[in-house]
C-alpha positions as CSV (number, residue, x, y, z in Angstrom):
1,X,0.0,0.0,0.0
2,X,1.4,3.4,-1.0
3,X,1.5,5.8,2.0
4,X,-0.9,8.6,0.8
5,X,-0.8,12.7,1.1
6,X,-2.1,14.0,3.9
7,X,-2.9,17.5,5.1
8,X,-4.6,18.8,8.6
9,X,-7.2,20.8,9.7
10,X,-6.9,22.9,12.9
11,X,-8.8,25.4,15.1
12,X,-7.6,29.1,16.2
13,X,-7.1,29.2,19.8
14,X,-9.6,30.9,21.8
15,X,-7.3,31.7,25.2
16,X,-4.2,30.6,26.0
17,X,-4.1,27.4,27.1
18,X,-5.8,26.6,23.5
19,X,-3.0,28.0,22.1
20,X,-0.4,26.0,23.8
21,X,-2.7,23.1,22.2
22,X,-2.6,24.4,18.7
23,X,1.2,24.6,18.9
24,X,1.7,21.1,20.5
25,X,-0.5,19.9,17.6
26,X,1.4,21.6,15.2
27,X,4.7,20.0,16.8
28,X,3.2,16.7,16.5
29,X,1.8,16.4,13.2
30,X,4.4,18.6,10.9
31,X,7.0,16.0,10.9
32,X,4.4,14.0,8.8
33,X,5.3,17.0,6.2
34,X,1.4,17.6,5.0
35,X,0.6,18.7,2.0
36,X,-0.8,22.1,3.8
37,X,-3.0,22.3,6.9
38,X,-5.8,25.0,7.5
39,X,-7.1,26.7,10.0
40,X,-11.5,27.2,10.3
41,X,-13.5,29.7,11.0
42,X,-16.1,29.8,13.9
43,X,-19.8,29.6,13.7
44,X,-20.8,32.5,12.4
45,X,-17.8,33.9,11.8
46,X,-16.9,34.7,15.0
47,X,-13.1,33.4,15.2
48,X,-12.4,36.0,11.9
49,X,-10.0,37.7,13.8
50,X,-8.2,34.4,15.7
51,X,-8.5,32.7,12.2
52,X,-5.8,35.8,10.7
53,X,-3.8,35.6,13.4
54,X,-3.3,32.0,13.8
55,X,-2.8,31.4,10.0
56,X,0.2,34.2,9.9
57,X,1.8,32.5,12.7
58,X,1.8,29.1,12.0
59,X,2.9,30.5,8.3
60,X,6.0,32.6,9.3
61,X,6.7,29.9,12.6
62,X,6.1,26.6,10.9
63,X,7.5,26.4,7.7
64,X,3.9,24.5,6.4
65,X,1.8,26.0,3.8
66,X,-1.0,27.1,5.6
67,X,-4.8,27.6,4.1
68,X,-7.0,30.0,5.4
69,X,-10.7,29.6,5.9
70,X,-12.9,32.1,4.6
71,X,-16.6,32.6,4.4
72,X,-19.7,35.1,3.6
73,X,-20.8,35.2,7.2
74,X,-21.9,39.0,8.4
75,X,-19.3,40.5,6.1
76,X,-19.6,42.7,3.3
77,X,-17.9,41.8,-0.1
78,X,-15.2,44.6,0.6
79,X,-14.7,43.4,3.9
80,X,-13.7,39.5,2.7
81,X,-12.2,40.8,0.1
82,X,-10.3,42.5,2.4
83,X,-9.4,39.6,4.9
84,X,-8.1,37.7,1.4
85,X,-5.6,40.3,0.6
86,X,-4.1,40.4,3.8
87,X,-4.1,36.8,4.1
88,X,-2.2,37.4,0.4
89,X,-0.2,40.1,2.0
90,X,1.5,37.6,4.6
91,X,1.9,35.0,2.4
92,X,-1.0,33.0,2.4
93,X,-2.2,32.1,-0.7
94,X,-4.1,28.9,-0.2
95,X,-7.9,29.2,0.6
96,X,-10.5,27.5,2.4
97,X,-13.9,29.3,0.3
98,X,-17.0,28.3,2.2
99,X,-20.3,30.2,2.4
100,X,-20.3,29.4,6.6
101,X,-22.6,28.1,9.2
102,X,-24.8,30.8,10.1
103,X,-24.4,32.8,13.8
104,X,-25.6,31.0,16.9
105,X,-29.5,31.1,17.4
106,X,-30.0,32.1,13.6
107,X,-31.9,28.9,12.0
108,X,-30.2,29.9,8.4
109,X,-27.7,31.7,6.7
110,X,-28.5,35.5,5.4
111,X,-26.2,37.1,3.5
112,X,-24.8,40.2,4.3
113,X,-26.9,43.2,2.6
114,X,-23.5,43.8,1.1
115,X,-22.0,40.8,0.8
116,X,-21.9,37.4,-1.3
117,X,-24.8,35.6,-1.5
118,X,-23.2,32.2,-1.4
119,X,-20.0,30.4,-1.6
120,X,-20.0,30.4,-5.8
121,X,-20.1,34.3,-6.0
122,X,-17.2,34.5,-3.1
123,X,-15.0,31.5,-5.2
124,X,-15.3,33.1,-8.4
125,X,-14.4,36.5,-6.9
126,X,-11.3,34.9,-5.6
127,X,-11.0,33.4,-9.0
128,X,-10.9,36.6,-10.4
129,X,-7.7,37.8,-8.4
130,X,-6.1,35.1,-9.9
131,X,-4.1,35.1,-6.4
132,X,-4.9,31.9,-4.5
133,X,-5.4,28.2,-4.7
134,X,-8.9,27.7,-3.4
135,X,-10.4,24.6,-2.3
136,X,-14.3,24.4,-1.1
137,X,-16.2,21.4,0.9
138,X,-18.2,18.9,-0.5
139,X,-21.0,16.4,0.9
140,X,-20.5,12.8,0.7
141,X,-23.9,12.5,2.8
142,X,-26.2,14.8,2.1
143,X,-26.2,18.3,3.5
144,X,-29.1,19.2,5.7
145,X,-30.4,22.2,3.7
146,X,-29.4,20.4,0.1
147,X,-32.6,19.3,-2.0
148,X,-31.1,16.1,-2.5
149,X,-27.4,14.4,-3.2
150,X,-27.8,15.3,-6.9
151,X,-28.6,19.1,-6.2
152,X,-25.3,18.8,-3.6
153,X,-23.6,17.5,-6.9
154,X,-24.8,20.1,-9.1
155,X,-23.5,23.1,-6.4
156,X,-19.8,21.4,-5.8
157,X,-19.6,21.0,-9.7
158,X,-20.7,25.1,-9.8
159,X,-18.2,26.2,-7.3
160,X,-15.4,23.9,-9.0
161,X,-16.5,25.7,-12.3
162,X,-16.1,29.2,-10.8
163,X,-12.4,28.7,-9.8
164,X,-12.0,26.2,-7.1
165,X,-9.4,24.0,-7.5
166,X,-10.3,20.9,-5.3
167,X,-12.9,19.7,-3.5
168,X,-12.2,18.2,1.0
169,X,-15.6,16.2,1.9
170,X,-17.6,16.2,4.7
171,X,-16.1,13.1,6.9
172,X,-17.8,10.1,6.6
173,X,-18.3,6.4,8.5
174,X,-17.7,3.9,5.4
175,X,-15.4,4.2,2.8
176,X,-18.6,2.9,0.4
177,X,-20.2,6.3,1.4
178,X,-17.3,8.3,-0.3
179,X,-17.1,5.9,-3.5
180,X,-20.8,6.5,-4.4
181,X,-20.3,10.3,-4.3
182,X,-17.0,10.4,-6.5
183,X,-18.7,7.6,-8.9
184,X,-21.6,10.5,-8.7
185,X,-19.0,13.6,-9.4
186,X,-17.8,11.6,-12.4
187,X,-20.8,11.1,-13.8
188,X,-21.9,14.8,-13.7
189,X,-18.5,15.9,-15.3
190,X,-16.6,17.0,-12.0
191,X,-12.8,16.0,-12.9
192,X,-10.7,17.9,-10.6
193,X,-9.1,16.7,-7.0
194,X,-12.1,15.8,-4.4
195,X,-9.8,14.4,-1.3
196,X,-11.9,13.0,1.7
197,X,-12.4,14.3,4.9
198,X,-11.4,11.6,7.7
199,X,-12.2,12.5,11.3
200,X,-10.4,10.3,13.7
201,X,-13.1,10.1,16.8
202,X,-11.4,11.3,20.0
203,X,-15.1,11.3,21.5
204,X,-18.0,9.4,20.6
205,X,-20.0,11.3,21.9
206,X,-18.7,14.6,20.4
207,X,-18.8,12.9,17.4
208,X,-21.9,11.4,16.9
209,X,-23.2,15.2,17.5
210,X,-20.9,16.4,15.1
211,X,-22.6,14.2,12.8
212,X,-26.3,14.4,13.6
213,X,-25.5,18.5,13.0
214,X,-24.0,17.9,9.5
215,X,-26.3,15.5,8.1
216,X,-23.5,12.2,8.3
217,X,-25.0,9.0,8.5
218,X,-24.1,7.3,11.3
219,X,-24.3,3.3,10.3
220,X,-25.9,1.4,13.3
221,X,-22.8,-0.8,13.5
222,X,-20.9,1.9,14.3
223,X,-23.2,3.1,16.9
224,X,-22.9,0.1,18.5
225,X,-19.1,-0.7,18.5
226,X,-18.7,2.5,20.4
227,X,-21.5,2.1,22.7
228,X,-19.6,-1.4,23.7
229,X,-16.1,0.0,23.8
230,X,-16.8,3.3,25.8
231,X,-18.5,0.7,28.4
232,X,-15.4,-1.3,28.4
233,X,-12.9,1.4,28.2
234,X,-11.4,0.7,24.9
235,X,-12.4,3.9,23.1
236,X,-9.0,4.6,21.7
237,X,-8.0,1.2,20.2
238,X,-11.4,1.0,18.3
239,X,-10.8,4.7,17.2
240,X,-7.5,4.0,16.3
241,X,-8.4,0.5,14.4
242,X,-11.7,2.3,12.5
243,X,-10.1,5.2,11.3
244,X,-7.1,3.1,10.0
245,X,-9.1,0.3,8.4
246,X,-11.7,3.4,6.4
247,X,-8.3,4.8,5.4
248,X,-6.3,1.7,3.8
249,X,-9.7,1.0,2.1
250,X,-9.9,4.1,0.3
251,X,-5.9,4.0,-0.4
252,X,-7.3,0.5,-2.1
253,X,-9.9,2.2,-3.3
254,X,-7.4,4.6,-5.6
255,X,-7.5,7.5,-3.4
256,X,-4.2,9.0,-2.8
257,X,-5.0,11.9,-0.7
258,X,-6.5,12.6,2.8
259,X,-7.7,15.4,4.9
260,X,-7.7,15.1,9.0
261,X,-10.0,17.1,10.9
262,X,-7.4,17.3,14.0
263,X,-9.5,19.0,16.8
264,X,-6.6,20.5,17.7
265,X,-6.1,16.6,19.4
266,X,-2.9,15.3,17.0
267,X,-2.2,11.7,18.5
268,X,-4.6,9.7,17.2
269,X,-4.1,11.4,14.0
270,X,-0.5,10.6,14.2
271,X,-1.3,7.1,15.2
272,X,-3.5,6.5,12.2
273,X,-0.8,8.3,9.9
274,X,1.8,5.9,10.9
275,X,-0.2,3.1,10.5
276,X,-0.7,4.2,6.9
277,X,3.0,4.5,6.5
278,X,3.1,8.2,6.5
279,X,6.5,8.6,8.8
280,X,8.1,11.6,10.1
281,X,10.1,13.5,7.5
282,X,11.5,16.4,8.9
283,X,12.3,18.3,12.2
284,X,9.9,21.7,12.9
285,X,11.9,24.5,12.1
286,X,12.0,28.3,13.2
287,X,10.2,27.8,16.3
288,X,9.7,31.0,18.0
């Protein structure tokens, strides 16, 4: 089995201790020399600030290639614009292009009486700049406000067509689940990079939410393998063992990229990695 590309997500720090976290993640998992990592945005926007701030440090500290989250969220189409040339302006030229959750309490997203009106018109703006490598989400399962899996299809393929240049999924339980949706991508004419999401599952019961929020299917045998091993204390080794077994089948399956959601919690990504053959290249450098 050929060890596949990998790249990480992380979280800006809220406080301090978070950011000792970030860092010690960051220490972990760069040795595993990732294709680029990013950093997300909060509900609502509300980490905008954090976001630009952790994304030039861990560019000018880390030595990674960094991508930058960016949404519509309660922003006008100066003010993003904005953010993306200063995220240009420090060297950050990779770019996370989602239209956003909306803010806590609101039931859906409204745009911005100046701002984009979704994720296509902010991608193709970025597009336009000619500026940034831009990669957008897609939905494996289907997303709670899509129509139906085909009209999910139809909106990746529009934001690929506006600029974007590949395509991280929503995680997923089964490697079956992502199979179906790039048979389905094919078939509608998408040919560009669409790398899965994995989440390695520090808590169950973080995770299962997690799912039920984003519209994941949660396959009952899963359910109950974690319901068994959080009674018996063996958490972890399941964890460990599912996330490594959905890996090497989609690495058998002909995909040779993946994309960690970290939590900001790097060992059981690292386990997983290693298990996949991915093994520490280099030392961090420039730490501050």
């Amino acid at each position: 089995m050929t060890a596949p590309q990998i790249s990480f997500e992380f979280f800006p720090p809220q406080n301090l201790e978070a950011s000792f976290r970030l860092w010690d993640t960051v220490q972990v998992l760069s040795p595993l020399a990732p294709r680029f990592v990013s950093v997300t945005y909060g509900a609502g926007g509300t980490t905008r600030e954090l976001t630009r701030d952790a994304v030039a440090t861990l560019h000018k500290s880390s030595g990674l290639n960094v991508a930058a989250h960016l949404t519509c969220v309660q922003a006008s189409r100066a003010e993003t614009l904005a953010i993306a040339e200063s995220f240009a302006l420090a060297g950050v030229t990779d770019i996370v292009a989602l239209r956003g959750d909306p803010p806590k309490g609101e039931g859906r997203f409204q745009p911005h009486p100046d701002g984009f009106s979704n994720s296509v018109e902010l991608i193709q703006a970025l597009a336009d700049t000619g500026r940034f490598t831009i990669r957008v989400g897609a939905y494996p399962d289907i997303h709670p406000e899509a129509a139906s899996a085909q009209a999910d299809i139809d909106w990746l393929k529009a934001k690929l067509d506006a600029g974007a240049d590949e395509a991280l999924t929503q995680f997923f339980f089964e490697a079956e689940t992502f199979f179906r949706f790039r048979d389905a991508c094919a078939k509608a004419g998408i040919d560009k990079q669409i790398t899965p999401g994995i989440l390695p599952i520090e808590n169950w019961k973080g995770a299962r939410n997690f799912a039920r929020r984003c519209g994941t299917r949660i396959p009952a045998w899963v359910e109950d393998a974690f319901g068994k091993a959080t009674r018996d204390g063996r958490e972890d080794l399941l964890a460990t063992a599912l996330c490594t077994e959905l890996c090497s089948d989609l690495i058998e399956g002909g995909v040779d990229k993946l994309h960690f959601y970290t939590l900001n919690r790097p060992e059981l990504t690292r386990d997983v990695c290693h298990a996949l053959g991915v093994t520490p290249k280099v030392a961090l450098q420039n730490v501050a």
